[in-house]
N, C-alpha and C positions, 0 to 999 in steps of 0.2 A: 119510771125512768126510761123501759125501753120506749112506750108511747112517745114520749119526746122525741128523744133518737131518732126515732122512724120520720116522725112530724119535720124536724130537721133535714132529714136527709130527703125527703119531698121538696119541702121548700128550697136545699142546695138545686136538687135536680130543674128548678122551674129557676132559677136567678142563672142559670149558664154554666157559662165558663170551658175551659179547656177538656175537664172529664163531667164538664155538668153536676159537681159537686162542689159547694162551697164548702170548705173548712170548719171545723169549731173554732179557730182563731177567726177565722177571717168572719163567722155568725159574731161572737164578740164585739171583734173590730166594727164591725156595722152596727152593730146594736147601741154601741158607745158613741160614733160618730153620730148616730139618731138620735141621740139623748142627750146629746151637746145642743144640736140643732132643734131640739124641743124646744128645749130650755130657754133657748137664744129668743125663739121665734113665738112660742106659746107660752111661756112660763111653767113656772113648777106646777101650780094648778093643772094643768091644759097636758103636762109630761104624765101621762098615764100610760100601764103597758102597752094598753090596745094605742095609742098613738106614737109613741116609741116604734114598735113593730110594725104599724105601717109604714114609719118612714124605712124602717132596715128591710122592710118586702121578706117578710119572714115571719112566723106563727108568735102569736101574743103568748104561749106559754113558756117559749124561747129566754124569754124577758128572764122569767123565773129557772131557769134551767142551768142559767148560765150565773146569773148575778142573784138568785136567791128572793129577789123582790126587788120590786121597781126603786126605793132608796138605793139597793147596789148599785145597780146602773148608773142613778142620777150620779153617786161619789166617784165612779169611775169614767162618769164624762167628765165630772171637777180634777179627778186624779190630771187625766189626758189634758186635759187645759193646762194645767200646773205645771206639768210637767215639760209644756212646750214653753209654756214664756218663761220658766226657771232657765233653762236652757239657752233663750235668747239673748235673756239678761243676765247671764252670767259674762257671753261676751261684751254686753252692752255697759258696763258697769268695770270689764276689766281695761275699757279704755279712759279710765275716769284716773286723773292725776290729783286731785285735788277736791278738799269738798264741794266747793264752787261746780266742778264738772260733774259730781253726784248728784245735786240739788238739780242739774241738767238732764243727767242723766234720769232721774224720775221723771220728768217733764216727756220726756220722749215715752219710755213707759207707760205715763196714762194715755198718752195721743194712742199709742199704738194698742191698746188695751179697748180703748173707746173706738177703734175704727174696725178693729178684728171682731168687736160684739163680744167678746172674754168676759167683760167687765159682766154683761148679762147673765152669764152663766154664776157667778160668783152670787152677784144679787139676787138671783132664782133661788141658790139653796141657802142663803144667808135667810130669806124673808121665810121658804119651806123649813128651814131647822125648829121652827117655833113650831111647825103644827105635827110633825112626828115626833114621840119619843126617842132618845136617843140620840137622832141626828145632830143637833145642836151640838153635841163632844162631838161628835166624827165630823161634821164639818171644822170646828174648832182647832181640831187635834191637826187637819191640811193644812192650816196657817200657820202651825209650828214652823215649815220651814220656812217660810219668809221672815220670820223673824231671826233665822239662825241666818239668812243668808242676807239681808240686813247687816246683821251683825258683825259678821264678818268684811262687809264692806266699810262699814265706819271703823272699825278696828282697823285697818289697814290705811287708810285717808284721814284718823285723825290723832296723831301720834301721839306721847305723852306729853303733858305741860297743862298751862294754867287751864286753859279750856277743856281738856279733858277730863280736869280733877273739878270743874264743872258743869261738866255732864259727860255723868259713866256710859259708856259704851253702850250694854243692854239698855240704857233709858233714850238714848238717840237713837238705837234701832228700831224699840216700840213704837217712839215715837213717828221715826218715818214710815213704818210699815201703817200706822195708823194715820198719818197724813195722809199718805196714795191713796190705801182703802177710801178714807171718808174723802179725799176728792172727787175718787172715782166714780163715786157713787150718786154724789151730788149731780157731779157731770153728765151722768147717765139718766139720772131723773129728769133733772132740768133740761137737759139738752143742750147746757150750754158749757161750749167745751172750749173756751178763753181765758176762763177766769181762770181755771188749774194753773197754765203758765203764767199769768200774773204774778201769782200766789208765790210760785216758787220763784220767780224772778226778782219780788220783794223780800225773801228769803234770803237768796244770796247775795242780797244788798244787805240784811240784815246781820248776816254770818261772817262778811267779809268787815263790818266794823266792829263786832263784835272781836275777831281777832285783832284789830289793831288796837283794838285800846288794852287787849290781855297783853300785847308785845311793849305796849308805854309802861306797862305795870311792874311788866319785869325788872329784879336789880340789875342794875349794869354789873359787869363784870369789875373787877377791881385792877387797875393798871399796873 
């Protein structure tokens, strides 16, 4: 452990900065941003320590020192990802009135997902969870919250009545969090990134008669 240390505090003193020491956070923080950019760039394959660590310009045992093994790193460049576009899309989603402006608002979402290269990182350790033990729940278990936060948006955009006593809540969150995913993914293979907003623009043609004819269905009120 001290050998690391030391190797660390070499490598601070050769990257700069104001005391010529870079941080354990700020080794981290590099080390994570490097292994976003792996990921993005090389793929999960190609994200090994020693190419991680070149990109952070800091010792390949670093890797281990900090995230315990190259899996750590890779979930806490997925954490770091996740955690940025939760964030974005929380305001992106509290401007939504209507399901109409959800099915929209997804739309934006994958454009934005597909041009930031996110999408890449998600498909790196989605394709790598197959070949470590393990990973497969820990990546799994990062999707929990899209699905809570899913959920809570069609909970609030889709009130109680005939449409929602056909289809519960949790099963149009699944569902849309598994729409995005497998658009995105599609998108990101193919390259072709037109069809997603088709898809959902036929959607909310499909949603919006879908409500009208639950509102014909309705009893009238009695005079």
């Amino acid at each position: 452990m001290l050998k690391l240390f030391a190797q660390e505090v070499t490598m601070m003193a050769r990257s700069g900065g104001k005391s010529g020491v870079r941080s354990g956070d700020a080794t981290r923080a590099a080390l994570v941003a490097a292994a976003t950019d792996a990921l993005r760039e090389v793929g999960f394959a190609g994200a090994s320590a020693r190419e991680i660590a070149r990109r952070a310009n800091c010792q390949q045992s670093l890797v281990f020192y900090h995230f315990g093994s190259v899996s750590g790193v890779l979930l806490a460049a997925l954490d770091a990802v996740s955690q940025r576009r939760l964030a974005a899309y929380q305001a992106l989603v509290a401007d939504s009135a209507s399901a109409d402006d959800l099915l929209g608002a997804a739309a934006d979402i994958i454009a934005t997902d597909l041009a930031s290269g996110d999408v890449a990182v998600l498909v790196e350790m989605l394709a790598g969870a197959r070949l470590v033990p393990g990973l497969a729940r820990q990546v799994s278990e990062r999707l929990a919250i899209w699905q809570e936060f899913a959920q809570a948006a069609v909970a609030r955009l889709l009130p109680p009545g005939p449409l929602s006593s056909l289809a519960p809540v949790p099963d149009v969150a699944h569902t849309v969090v598994a729409g995005i995913l497998g658009l995105e993914l599609l998108a990101h293979t193919s390259g072709d990134r037109e069809t997603p907003a088709r898809i959902l623009d036929q959607a909310a043609g499909g949603l919006a008669l879908l409500e009208l004819l639950t509102r014909r269905r309705e009893p009238k009120e009695s005079p």
